[in-house]
N, C-alpha and C positions, 0 to 999 in steps of 0.2 A: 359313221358320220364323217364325213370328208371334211379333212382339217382340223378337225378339233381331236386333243389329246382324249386318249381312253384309259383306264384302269382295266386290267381285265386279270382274272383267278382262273385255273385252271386247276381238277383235280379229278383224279381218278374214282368208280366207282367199280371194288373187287369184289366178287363172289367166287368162293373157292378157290382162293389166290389168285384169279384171271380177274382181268379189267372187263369188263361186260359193255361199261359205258364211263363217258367221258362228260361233268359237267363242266358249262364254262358259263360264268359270271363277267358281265362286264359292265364299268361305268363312266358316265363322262365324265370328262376332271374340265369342262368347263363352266360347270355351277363353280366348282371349287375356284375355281383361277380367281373368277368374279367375285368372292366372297375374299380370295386373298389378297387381289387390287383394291378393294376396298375394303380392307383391314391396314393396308401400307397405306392407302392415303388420308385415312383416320387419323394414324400415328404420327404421320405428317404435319398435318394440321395443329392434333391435340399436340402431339410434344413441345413445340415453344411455348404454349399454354401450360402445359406442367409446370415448365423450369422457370418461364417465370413467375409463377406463384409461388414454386418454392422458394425462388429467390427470395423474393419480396419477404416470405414468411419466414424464411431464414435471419433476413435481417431485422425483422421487427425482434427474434426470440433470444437474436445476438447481441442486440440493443438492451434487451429486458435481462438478459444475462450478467450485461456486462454495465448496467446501471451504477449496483453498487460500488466496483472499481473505478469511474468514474467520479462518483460525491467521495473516496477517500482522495483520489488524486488533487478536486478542488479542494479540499478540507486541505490538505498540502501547502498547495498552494498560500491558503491564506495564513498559514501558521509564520512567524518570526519570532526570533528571541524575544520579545518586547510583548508577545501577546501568545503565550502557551495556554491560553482557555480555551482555545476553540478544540470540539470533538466532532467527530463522525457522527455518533448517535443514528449509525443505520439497528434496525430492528435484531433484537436477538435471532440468530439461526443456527441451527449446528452445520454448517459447511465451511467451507474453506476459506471463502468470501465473508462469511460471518465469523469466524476464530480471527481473521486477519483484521476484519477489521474493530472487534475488542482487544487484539494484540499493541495493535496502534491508538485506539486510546487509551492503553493503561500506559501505555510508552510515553504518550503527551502527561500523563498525568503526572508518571514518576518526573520527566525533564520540566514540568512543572514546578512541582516541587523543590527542584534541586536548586534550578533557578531564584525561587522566592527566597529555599534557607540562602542560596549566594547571596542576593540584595541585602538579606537580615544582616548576614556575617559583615557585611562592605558598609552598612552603615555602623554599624556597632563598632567595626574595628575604623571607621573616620571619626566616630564620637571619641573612644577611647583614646585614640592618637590626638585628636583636637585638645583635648584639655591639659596634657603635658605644657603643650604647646603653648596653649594661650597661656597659660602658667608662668611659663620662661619668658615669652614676650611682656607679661604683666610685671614681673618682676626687672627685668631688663628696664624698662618703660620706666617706673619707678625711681632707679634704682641713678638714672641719669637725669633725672629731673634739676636736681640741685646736686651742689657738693658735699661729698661724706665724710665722713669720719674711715680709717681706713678698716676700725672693726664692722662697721656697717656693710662699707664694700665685703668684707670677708666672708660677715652673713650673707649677703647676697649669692655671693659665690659656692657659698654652702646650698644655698638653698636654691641654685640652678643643676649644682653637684645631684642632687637629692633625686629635683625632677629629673634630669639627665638619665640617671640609675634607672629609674620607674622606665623613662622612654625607649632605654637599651632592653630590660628585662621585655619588655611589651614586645618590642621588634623582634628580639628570640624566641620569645612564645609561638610568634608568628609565624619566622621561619620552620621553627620546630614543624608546625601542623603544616605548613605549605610541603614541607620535607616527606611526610607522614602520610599526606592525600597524594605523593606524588608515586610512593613506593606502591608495586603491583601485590593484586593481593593475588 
């Protein structure tokens, strides 16, 4: 066939180690071409239709992936000193995404807490400090209302003395434990 590519086999036929005859097979390789141009322009076609579905489904799977990491990052977000309740409460899973984010709120929960016993301790040690106080001011107040005798003024001064003690004892306590939470364990 004029022009067009062929395949062709040749192969010996021996009897008693002589070639007797000679067969030859041949075939055209233009079904083939044709089946190959249009195999490449198949690929042609289909290919940007592959990539982008896989795109596309990449992103959705990348999206669905990475959900979780997004609700801890806004759970983040809305957290401040002033409001440690808020949790993640994504679903139990054992992965790495679900360990992290029970990691992160047992972490709100303890900084929770630490926070509420600080409020406790900050009120209780402004009560405690407040009543010296008012004490001294009550007695001061008193004490200059009119004029005394000067064993009155003495008591008085006894009895600022007193408070005084309680309020120095108070403030070393304090420093003590501030001393005590500051050393590394």
């Amino acid at each position: 066939i004029a022009g067009d590519d062929i395949r062709a086999y040749t192969a010996p036929i021996l009897a008693n180690q002589q070639v007797v005859a000679i067969v030859q097979v041949a075939q055209d390789m233009g079904s083939i071409q044709d089946t190959m141009d249009g195999l490449l322009t198949t690929l042609l076609w289909v290919s940007p239709l592959i990539v982008a579905v896989a795109g596309i489904g990449g992103y959705f799977l990348a999206a669905h992936a990475l959900a979780p990491i997004d609700a801890i990052t806004r759970t983040a977000h809305r957290i401040s000193a002033e409001d440690l309740s808020k949790r993640i409460g994504l679903p139990v899973t054992d992965d790495e995404v679900g360990r992290l984010a029970i990691t992160f709120d047992e972490m709100l929960a303890r900084l929770d807490g630490s926070f509420q016993r600080e409020r406790q301790f900050t009120a209780d040690v402004s009560h405690e400090l407040r009543t010296p106080l008012t004490a001294m001011q009550t007695i001061l107040s008193v004490t200059r209302q009119e004029r005394r005798s000067p064993a009155e003024y003495e008591r008085a001064l006894d009895d600022l003395g007193e408070v005084t003690g309680r309020l120095i004892n108070l403030t070393e306590t304090l420093l003590d434990l501030a001393h005590r939470e500051a050393q590394p364990t």
